[in-house]
TORKOL-4160 file (C-alpha; in steps of 0.2 Angstrom, whole numbers, padded with zeros to 4 digits, m for minus):
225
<pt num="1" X="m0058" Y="0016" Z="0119"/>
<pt num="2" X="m0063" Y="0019" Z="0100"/>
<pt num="3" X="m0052" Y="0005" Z="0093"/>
<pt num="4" X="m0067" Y="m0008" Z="0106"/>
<pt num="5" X="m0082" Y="m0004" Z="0099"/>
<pt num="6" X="m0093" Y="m0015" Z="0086"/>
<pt num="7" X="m0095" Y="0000" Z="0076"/>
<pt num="8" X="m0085" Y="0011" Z="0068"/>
<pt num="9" X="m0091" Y="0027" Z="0062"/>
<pt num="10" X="m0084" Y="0030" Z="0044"/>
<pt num="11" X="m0084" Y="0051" Z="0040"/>
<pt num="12" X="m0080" Y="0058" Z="0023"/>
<pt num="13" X="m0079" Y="0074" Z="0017"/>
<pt num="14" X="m0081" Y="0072" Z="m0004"/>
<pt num="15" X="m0086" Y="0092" Z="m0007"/>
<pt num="16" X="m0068" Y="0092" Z="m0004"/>
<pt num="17" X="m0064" Y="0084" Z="m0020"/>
<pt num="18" X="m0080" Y="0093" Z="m0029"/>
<pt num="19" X="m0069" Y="0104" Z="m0038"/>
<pt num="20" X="m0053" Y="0092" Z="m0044"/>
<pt num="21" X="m0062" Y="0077" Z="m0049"/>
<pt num="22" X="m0055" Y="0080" Z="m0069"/>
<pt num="23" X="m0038" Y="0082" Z="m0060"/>
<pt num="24" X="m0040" Y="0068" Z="m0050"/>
<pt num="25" X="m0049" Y="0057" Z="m0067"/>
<pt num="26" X="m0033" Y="0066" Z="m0077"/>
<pt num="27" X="m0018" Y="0058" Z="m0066"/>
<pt num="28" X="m0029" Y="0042" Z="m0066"/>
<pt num="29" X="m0027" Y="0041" Z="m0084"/>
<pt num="30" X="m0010" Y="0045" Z="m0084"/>
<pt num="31" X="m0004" Y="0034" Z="m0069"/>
<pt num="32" X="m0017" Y="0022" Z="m0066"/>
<pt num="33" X="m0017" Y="0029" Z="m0048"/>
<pt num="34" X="m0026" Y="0044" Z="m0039"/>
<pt num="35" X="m0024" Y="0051" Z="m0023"/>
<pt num="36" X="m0037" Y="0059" Z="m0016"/>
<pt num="37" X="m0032" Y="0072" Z="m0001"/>
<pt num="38" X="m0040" Y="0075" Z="0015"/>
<pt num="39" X="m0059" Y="0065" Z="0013"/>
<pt num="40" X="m0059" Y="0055" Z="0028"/>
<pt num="41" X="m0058" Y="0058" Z="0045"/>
<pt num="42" X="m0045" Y="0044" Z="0053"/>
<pt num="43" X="m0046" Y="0048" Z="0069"/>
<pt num="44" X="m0055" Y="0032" Z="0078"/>
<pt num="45" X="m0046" Y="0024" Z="0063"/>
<pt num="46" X="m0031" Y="0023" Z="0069"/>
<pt num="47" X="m0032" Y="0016" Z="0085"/>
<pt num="48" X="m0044" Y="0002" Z="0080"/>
<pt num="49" X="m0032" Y="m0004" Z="0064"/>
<pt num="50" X="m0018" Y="m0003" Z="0075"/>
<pt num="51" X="m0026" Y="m0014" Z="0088"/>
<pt num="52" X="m0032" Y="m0024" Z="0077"/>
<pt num="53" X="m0016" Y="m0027" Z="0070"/>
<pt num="54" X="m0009" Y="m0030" Z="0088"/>
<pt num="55" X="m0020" Y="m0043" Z="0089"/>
<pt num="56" X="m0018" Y="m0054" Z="0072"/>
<pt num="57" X="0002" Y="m0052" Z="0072"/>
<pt num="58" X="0008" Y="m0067" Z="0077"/>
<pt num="59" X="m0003" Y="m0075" Z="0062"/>
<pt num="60" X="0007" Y="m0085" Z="0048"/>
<pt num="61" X="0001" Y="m0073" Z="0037"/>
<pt num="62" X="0020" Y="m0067" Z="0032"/>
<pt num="63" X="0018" Y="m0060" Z="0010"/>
<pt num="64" X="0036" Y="m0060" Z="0004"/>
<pt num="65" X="0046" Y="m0066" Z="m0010"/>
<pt num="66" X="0063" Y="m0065" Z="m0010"/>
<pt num="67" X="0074" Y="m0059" Z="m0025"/>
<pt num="68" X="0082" Y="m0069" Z="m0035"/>
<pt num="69" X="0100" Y="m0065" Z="m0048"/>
<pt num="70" X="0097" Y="m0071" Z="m0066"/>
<pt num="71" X="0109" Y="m0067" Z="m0079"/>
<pt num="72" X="0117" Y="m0051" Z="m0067"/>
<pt num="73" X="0097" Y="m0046" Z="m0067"/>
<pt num="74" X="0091" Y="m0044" Z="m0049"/>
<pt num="75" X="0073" Y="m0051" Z="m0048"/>
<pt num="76" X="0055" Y="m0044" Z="m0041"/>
<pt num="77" X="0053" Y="m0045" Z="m0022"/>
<pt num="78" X="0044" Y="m0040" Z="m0007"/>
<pt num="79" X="0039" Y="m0042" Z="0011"/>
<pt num="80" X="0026" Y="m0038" Z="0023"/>
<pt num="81" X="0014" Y="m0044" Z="0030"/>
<pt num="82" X="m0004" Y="m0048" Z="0023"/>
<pt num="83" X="m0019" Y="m0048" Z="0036"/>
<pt num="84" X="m0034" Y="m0057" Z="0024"/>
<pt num="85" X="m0049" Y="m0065" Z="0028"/>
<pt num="86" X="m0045" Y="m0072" Z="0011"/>
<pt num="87" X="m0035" Y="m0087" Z="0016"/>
<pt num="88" X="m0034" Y="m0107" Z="0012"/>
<pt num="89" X="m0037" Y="m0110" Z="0031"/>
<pt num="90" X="m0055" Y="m0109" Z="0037"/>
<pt num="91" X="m0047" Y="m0106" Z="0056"/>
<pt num="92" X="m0038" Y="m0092" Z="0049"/>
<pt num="93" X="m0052" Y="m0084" Z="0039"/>
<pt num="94" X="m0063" Y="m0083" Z="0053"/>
<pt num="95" X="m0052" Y="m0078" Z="0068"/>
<pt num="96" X="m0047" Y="m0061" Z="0057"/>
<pt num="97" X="m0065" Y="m0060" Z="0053"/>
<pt num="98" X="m0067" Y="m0060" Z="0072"/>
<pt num="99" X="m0055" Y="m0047" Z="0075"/>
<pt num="100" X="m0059" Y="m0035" Z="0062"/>
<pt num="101" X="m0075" Y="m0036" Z="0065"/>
<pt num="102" X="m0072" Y="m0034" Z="0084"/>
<pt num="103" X="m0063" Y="m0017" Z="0083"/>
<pt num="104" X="m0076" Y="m0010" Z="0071"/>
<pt num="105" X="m0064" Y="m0012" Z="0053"/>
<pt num="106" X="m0078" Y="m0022" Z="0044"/>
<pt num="107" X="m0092" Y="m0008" Z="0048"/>
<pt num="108" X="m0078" Y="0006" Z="0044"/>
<pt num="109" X="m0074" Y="m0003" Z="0025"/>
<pt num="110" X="m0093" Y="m0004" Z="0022"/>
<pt num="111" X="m0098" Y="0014" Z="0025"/>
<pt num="112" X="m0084" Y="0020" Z="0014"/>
<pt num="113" X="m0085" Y="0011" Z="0001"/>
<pt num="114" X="m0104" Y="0016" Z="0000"/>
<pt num="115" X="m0100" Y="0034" Z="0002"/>
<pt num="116" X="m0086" Y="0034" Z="m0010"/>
<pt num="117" X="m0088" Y="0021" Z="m0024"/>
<pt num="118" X="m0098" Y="0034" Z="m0032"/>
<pt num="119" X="m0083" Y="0047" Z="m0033"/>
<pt num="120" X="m0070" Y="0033" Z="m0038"/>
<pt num="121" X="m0082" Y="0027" Z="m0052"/>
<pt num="122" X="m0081" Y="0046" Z="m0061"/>
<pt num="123" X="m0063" Y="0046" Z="m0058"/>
<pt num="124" X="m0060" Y="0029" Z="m0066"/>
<pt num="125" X="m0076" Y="0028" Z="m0079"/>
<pt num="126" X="m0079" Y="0011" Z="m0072"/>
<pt num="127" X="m0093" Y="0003" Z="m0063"/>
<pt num="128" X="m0086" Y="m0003" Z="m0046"/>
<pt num="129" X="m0092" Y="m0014" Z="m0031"/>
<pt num="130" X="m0086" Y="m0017" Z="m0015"/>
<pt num="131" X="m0077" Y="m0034" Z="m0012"/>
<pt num="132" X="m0067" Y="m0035" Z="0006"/>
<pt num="133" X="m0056" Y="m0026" Z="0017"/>
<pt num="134" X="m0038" Y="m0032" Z="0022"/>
<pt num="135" X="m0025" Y="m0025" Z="0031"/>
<pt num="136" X="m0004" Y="m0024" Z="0024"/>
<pt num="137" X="0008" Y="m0023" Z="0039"/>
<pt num="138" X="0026" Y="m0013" Z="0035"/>
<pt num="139" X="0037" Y="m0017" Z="0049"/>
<pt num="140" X="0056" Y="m0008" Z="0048"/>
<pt num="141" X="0065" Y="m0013" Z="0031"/>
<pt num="142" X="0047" Y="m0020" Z="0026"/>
<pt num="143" X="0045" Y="m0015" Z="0007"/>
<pt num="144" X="0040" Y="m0020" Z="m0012"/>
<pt num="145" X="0050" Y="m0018" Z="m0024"/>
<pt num="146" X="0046" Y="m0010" Z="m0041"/>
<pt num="147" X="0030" Y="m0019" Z="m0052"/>
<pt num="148" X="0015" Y="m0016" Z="m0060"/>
<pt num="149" X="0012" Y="m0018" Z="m0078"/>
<pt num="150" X="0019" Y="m0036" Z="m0082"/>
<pt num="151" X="0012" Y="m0041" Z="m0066"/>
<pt num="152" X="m0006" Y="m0039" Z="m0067"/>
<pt num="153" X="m0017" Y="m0049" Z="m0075"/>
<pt num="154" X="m0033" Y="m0045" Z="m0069"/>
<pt num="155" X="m0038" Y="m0030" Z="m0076"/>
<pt num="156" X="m0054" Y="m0028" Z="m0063"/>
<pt num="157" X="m0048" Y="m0026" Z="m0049"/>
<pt num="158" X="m0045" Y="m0009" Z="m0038"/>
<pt num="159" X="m0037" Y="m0007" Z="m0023"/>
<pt num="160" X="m0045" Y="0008" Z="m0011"/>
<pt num="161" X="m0031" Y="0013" Z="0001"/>
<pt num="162" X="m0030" Y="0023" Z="0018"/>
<pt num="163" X="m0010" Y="0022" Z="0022"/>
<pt num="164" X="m0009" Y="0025" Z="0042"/>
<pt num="165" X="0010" Y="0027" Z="0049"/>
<pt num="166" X="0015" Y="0025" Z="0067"/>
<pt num="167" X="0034" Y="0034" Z="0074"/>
<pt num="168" X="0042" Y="0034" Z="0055"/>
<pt num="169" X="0035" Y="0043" Z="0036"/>
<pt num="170" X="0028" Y="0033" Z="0022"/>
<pt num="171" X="0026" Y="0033" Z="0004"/>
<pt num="172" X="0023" Y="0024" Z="m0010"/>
<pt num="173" X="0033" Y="0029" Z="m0026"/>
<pt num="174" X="0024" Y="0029" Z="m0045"/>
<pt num="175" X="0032" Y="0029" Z="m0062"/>
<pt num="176" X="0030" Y="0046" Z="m0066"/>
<pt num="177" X="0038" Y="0053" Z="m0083"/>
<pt num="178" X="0052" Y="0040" Z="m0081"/>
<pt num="179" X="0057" Y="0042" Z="m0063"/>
<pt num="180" X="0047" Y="0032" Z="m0047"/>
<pt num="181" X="0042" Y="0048" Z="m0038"/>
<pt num="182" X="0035" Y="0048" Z="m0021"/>
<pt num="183" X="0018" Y="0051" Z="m0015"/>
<pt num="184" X="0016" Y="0051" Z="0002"/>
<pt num="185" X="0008" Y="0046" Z="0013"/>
<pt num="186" X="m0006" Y="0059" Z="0022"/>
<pt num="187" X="m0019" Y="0053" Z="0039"/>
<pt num="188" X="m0038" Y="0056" Z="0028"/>
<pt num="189" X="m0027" Y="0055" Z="0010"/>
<pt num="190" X="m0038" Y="0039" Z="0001"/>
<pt num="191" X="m0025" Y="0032" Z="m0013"/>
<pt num="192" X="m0033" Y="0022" Z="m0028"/>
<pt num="193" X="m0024" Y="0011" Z="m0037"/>
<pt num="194" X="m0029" Y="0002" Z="m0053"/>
<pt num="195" X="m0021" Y="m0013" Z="m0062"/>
<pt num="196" X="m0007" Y="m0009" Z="m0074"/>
<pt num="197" X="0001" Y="0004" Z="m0062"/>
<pt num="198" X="0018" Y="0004" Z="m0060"/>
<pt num="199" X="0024" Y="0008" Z="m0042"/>
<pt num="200" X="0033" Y="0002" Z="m0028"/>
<pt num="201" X="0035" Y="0004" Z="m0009"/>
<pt num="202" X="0051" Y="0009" Z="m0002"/>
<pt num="203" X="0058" Y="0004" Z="0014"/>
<pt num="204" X="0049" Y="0008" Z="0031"/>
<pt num="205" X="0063" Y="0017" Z="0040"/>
<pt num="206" X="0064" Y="0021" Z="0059"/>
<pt num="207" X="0065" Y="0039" Z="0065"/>
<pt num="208" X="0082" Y="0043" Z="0073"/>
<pt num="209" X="0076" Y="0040" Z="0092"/>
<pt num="210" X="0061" Y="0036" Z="0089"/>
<pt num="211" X="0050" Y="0017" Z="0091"/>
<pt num="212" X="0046" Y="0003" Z="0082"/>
<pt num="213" X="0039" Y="0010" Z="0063"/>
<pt num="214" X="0026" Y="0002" Z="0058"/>
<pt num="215" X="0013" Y="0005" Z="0042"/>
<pt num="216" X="m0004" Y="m0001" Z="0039"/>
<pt num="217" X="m0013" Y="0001" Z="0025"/>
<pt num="218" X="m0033" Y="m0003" Z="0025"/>
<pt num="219" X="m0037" Y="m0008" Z="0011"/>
<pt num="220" X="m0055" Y="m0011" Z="0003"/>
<pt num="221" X="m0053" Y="m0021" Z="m0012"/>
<pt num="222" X="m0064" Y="m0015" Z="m0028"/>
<pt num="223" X="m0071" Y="m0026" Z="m0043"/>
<pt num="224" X="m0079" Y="m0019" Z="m0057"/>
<pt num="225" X="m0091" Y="m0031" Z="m0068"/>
């Protein structure tokens, strides 16, 4: 099984985007976000993040902040969950280390961000470099409320994202000439996100008959400088 081997085979396609990079630099400009359709091919992708995240689930590794009432103001909030080899405990670190590692995720990151760094520094006019991969989990009702712009501070850091969903439809809705307008999620779509982008992540819903949903969202984090 593909999601067992110690390497992962990363394949992109960017010819696709040969032609709407200046569409793809002008939404970036506009929204602080581009998605860019159809350049990888997900199919051993899938089955290895998913056992992956089989694996690492019952790790305290729960990213949630619940919403608070000020004033008749309902505060910023969120949950999920937040698979990092960036973590306070050493155990921790290494066993996701392990696993992704294990299931081919680490050699998968690697070869796409070497393939498409070059594609995401035309669209962004920045100089980026690979940092790590992590994985988000959305399990039903799993979501982040609206944020962005009063939220971030660091102002080099890129996220590189390749949304995956199992029995349900995702998205993740941007600020878009006043209203949060979805963009969804697509198998092979890459979605980059820079700092000051105002967006959110609507609840993961279950299909009507259908199994647990669940999202996961590989995620190579960029730094430029």
């Amino acid at each position: 099984m593909v999601a067992h081997t110690d390497r992962l085979v990363a394949s992109f396609d960017t010819r696709r985007t040969a032609l709407s990079v200046e569409g793809l630099r002008s939404h970036y400009v506009a929204h602080r976000c581009a998605q860019i359709p159809q350049i990888a091919d997900v199919t051993s992708l899938r089955p290895a993040a998913r056992a992956a995240y089989e694996e690492l689930r019952d790790e305290p590794v729960l990213d949630a902040q619940e919403h608070t009432d000020n004033d008749g103001e309902l505060g910023y909030g969120f949950r999920l969950l937040r698979i990092d080899s960036k973590s306070e405990s050493p155990a921790h670190s290494a066993r996701v280390t392990t696993v992704f590692r294990r299931h081919g995720l680490l050699d998968w990151s690697e070869q796409a961000a070497a393939q498409l760094i070059p594609l995401v520094n035309r669209i962004t006019d920045r100089e980026l470099r690979y940092e790590r991969m992590f994985l988000l989990a959305y399990r039903e009702g799993d979501y982040i409320g609206p944020h962005g712009a009063e939220h971030d501070t660091d102002l080099d850091r890129f996220n590189l994202q390749f949304p995956l969903c199992y029995n349900t439809v995702g998205s993740m809705r941007i600020l878009r000439q006043g209203f949060l307008e979805p963009m969804y999620d697509r198998d092979g779509d890459a979605r980059l996100l820079g700092p000051r982008m105002w967006h959110e992540v609507p609840p993961l819903l279950r299909l009507p008959g259908s199994a647990d949903p669940l999202r996961l969202v590989v995620s190579l984090r960029l730094r430029a400088g």
